[in-house]
Residue, then its C-alpha position, 0 to 999 in steps of 0.5 A: x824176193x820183196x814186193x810192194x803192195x799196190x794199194x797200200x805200199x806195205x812190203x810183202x816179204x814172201x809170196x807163197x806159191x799159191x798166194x798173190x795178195x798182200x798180207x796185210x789189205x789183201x789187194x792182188x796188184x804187187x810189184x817188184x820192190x825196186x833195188x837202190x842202186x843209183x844208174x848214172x847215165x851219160x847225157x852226151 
């Protein structure tokens, strides 16, 4: 599964299992990277 690094926006690939921060700055806030998938929503 992607995650997004909070500070720095760099995609982390792979988290292991002891390990939560990004690869790259080493911030500990990563969030789920969001599919691309357009929703439609009907506004009636």
């Amino acid at each position: 599964m992607a995650y997004v690094c909070m500070h720095c926006g760099k995609e982390v690939k792979a988290l292991e299992k002891n390990s939560t921060r990004c690869q790259y700055c080493g911030y500990r806030a990563l969030e789920k990277k969001r599919s691309a998938i357009e929703r439609k929503v009907s506004t009636d």
